[in-house]
SENUGU-377067 format. One record per residue: y negated, z negated, x negated of N, C-alpha, C in turn. Coordinates in pm, whole numbers, plus 50000, padded with zeros to 5 digits. Layout:
YZXYZXYZX ...
***
This chain:
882222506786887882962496486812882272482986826 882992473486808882782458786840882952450986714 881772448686654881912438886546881632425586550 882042416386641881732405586680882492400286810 882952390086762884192384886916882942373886946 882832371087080881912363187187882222356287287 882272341487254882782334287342882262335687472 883052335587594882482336187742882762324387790 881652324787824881712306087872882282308388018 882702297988048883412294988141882712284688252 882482288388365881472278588478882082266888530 882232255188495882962242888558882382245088701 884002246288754883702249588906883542235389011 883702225788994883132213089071882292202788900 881652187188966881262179188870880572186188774 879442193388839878792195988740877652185288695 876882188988584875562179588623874192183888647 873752173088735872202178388773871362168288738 870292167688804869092163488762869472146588802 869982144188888870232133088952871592124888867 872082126788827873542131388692872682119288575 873852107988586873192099288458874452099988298 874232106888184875282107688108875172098788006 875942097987915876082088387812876752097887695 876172097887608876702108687500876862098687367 878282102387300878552091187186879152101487095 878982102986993879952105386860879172107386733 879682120986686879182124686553877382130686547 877072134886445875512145086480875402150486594 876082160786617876332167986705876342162686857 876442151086853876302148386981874472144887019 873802139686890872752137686891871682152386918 872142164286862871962175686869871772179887041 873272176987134873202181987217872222170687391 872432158887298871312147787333869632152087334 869352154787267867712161987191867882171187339 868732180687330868392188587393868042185487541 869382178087582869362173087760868222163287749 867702156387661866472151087682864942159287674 865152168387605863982175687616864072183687759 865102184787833864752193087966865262177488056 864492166688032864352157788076865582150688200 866832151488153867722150888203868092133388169 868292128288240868872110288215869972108188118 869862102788030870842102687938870872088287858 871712085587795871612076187716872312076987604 872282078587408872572087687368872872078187255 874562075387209874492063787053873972051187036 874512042787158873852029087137874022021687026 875472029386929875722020186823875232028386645 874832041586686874312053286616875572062386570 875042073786519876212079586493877732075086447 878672079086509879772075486510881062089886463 881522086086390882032102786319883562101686389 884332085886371885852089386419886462083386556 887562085986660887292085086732888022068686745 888402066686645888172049586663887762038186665 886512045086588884832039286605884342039986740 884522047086829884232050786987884862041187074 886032041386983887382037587124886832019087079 886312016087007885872001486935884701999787004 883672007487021882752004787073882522004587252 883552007087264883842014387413884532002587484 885321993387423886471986887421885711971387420 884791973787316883841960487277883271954687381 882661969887451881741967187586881861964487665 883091968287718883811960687875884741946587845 884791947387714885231933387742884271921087658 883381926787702882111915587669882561911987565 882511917287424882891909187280881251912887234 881331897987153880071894487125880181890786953 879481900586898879601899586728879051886886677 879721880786593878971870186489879001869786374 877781863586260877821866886161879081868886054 880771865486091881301868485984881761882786029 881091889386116881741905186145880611911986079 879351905185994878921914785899879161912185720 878871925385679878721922585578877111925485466 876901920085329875841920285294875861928785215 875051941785201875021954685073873581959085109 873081959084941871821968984941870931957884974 870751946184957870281936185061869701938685162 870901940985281870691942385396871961937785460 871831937185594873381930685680873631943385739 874961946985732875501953785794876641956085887 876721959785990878181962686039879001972486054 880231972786003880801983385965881851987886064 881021985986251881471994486327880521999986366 879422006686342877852008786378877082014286244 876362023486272875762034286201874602024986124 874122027986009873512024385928871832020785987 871762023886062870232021586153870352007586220 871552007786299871381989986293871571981586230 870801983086091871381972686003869831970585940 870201953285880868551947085887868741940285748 867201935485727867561928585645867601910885670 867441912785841867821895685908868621898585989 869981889485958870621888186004871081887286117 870051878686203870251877886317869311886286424 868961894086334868101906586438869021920086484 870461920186345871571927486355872491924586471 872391914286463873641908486564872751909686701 871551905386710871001909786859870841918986872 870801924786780870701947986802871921947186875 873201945386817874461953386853874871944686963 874711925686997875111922387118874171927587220 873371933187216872481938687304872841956587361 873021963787260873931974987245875131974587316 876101968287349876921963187401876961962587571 875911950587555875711944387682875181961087775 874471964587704873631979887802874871989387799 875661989187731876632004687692877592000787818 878181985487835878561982887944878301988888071 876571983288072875921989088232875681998688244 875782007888146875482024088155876762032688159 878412025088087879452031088165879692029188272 879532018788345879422017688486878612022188587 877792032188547877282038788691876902054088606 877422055088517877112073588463878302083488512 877912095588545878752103288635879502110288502 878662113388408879332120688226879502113388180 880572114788035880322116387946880712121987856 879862124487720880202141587619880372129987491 881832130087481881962126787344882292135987248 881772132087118881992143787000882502135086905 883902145086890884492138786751884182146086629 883912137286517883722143986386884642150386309 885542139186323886892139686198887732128186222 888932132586136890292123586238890482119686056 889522120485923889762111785837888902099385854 889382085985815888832073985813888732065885688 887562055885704888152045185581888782030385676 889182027385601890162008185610889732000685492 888881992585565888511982985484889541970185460 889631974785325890691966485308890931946985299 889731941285344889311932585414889941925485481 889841939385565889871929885735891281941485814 891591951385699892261961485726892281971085897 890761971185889890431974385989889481990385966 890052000486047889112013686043887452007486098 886942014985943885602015185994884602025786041 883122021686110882382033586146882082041486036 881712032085973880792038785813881102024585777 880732029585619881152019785461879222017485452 878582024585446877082019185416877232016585278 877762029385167877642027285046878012015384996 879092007685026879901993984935881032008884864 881292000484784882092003584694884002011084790 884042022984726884982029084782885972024584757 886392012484657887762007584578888021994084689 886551995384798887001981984879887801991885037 887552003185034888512008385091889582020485090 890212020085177891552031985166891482044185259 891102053685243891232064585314892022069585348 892382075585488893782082685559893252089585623 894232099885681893632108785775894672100985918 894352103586042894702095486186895662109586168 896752107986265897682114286294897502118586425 897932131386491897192134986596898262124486742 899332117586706899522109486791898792094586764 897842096186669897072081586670895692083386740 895392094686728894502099586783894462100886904 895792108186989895972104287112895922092387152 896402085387114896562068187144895042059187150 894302065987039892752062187092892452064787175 892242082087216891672087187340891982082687473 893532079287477894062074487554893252058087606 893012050887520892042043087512890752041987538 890422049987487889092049487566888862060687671 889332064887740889652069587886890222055687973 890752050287970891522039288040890502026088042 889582025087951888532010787908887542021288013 887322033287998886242040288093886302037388221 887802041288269887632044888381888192032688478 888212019588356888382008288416886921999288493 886122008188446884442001288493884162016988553 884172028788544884312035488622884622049688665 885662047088747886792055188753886422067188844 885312070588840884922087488944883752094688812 883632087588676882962094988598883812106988508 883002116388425883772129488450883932130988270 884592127988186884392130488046884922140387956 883982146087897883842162887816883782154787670 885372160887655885272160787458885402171287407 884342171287259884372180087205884212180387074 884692184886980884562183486847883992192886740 883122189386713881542188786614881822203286508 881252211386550881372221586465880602220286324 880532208286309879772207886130880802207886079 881152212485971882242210585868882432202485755 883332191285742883152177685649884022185085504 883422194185430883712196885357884022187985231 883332176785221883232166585139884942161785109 885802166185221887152161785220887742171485149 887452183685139888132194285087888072204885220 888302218985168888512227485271889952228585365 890842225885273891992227385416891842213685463 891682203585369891402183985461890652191485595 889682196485553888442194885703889322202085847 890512209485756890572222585845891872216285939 892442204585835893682197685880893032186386015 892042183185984891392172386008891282176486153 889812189486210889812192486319890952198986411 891622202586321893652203586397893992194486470 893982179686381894532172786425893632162186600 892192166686541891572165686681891972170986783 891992182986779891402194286887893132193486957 894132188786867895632190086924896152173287010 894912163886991895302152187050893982153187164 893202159687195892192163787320892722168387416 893932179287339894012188587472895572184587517 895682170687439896922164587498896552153487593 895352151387577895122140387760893982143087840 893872163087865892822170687954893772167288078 892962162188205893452165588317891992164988442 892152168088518891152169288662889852160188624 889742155188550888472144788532888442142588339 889082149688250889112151388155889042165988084 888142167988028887552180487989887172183687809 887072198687821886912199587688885942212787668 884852210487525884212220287571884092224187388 884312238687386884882242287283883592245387152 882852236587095881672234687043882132240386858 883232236986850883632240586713883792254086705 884832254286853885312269686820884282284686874 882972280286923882172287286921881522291586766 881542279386730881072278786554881702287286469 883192286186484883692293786404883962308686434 884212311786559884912323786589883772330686657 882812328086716881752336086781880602333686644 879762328386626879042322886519879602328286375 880372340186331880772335886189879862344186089 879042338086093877782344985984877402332485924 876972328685792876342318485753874742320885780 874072332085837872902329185880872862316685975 873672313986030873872302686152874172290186095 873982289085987874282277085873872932272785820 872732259485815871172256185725872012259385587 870702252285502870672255185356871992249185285 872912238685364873982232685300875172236085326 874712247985355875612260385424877582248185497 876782241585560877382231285650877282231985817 875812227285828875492221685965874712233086008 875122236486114874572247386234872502244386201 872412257786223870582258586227870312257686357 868812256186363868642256686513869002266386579 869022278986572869382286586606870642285586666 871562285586631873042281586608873172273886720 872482259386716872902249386830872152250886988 871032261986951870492268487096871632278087154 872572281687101873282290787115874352283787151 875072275587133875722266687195875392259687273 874312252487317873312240387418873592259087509 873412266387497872992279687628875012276487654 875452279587596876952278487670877492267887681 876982257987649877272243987738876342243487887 875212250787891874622251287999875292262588127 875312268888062876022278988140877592274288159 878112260688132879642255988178879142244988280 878252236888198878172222688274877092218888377 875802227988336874312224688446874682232588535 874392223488683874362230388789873562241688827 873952254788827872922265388864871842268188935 871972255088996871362251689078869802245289078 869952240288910869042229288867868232238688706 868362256888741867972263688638866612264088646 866482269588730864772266888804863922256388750 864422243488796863862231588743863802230288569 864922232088508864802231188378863852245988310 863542254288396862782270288398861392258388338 860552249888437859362245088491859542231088400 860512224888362859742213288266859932224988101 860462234488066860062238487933858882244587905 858372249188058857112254088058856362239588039 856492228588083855472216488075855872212387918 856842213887899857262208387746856592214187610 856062230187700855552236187586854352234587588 853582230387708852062228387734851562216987696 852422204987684852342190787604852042194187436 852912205887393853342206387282852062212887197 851392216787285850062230387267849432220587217 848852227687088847662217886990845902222886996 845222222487091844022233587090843022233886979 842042240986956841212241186849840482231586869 840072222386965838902216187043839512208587159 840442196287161840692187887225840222184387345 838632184587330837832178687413837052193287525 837282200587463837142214787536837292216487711 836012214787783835962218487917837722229487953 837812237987910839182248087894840652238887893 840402229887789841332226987764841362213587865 840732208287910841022200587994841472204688188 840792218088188841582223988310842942226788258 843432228588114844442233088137845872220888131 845762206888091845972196688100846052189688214 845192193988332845042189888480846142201488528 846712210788529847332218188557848752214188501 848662208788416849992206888338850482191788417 849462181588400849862170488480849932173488632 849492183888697849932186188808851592191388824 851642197288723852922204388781854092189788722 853752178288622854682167688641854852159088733 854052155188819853592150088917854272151689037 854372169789045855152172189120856432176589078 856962175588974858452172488933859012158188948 857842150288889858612130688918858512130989058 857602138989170857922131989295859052139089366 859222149989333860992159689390862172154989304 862282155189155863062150789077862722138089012 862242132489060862132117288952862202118288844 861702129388772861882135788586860302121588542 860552119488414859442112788334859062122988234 858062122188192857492128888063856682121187998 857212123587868855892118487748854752124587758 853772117587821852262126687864851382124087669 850842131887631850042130687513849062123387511 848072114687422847302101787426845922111987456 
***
């Protein structure tokens, strides 16, 4: 007997990525999750230039911003908590000078530009298809940054508004460049905060406007529905019996690997976790004759990864 259904991953049979493979990963946690990871097996990436981003019209804004060179000025922030903020951009770029905000995000911009233009990926993750509208500027925002909820209106996107973003930012992509390969997927954390059928309406209405503009260079990789239907134990839940444990997201990062890394490039990622773990090694005695052969061994084997793969590593002080 079989007490457990198990997703089988599926091998993307061309465009995979390898070591040589530059991606750009934007959305919710979860994308930061699967970021951590392709950076710890030292893969090129570039990961939330504007910080977490939960809806996908926060994306399609930031995406949109970048190729057409729009350049923020101070009345596109606002002041809470005394600090400046902008309320298309995650709470990390926000200062308490003003004009250190605005060079964060015109700078953010300017790079997100040059990095859609020559990345072969990218893995966007949607959170949730509810938003706020600031009633302002009556404009969907990234995040509110704790102002007052009576200054905005909450809706949920309709899965043809949702299309109409995606649609958007596929078209702003592949207008700077049009041979890169983009994997959406939507965030198996659960925004319970909306209610349980909201959350349940919510990723519906995602997952039914994704797989309405998949074609030959548009992809989808099923990160929720591993969560729910393979994963259904709350051992696989941290303490807020919400967001996936580590456990949980190794288990997904293995079947995103087994769809998207070239098989080719297992080996290699075999030999930097072995260096990743030898960096990571804390000895009794630092200075230890032992421990310094075993450090010459470790920088040997990066040495000869940056000169075959051009990989970098954080070497220890």
């Amino acid at each position: 007997m079989t007490f457990r259904t198990t997703y089988q991953a599926k091998e993307q049979p061309i465009n995979q990525i390898h070591y040589h493979s530059e991606i750009l990963l934007l959305g919710s946690c979860f994308a930061e999750n699967i970021s951590s990871k392709l950076n710890y097996f030292r893969f090129n990436i570039v990961s939330n230039p504007f910080g977490i981003l939960f809806n996908p019209v926060a994306i399609e804004k930031l995406i949109q911003h970048s190729v057409t060179n729009f350049q923020y000025i101070a009345n596109d922030l606002v002041f809470q908590n005394e600090q400046w903020h902008c309320l298309d951009a995650h709470s990390e770029m926000s200062n308490t000078n003003k004009e250190t905000v605005l060079h964060h995000l015109n700078t953010a911009l300017k790079n997100t530009k040059s990095v859609l233009s020559k990345v072969s990926h990218i893995v966007i993750t949607l959170g949730t298809a509810w938003v706020y509208q600031y009633l302002k500027s009556k404009e969907i925002v990234a995040n509110c940054h704790k102002i007052s909820q009576s200054e905005f209106q909450k809706t949920i996107l309709s899965t043809n508004e949702i299309q109409l973003s995606l649609e958007n930012i596929i078209q702003n992509i592949h207008e700077v460049n049009p041979h890169c390969q983009i994997i959406f997927t939507v965030s198996p954390v659960r925004h319970l905060k909306d209610g349980f059928v909201e959350n349940q309406l919510s990723k519906s209405h995602l997952i039914t406007a994704i797989h309405s503009v998949l074609h030959e260079k548009i992809h989808y990789f099923p990160s929720y529905e591993i969560m729910m239907d393979d994963l259904r134990d709350y051992r696989f839940y941290n303490a807020d019996m919400l967001h996936p444990t580590q456990t949980a997201i190794d288990y997904i990062w293995e079947k995103f690997v087994n769809t998207w890394i070239d098989s080719s490039e297992k080996e290699t990622m075999n030999q930097v976790a072995q260096i990743q773990k030898g960096l990571a090694h804390r000895p009794f005695n630092d200075k230890s004759e032992k421990h310094q052969q075993f450090l010459s061994k470790i920088y040997q084997k990066i040495k000869n990864l940056e000169k075959l793969k051009g990989l970098f590593f954080d070497k220890p002080l």
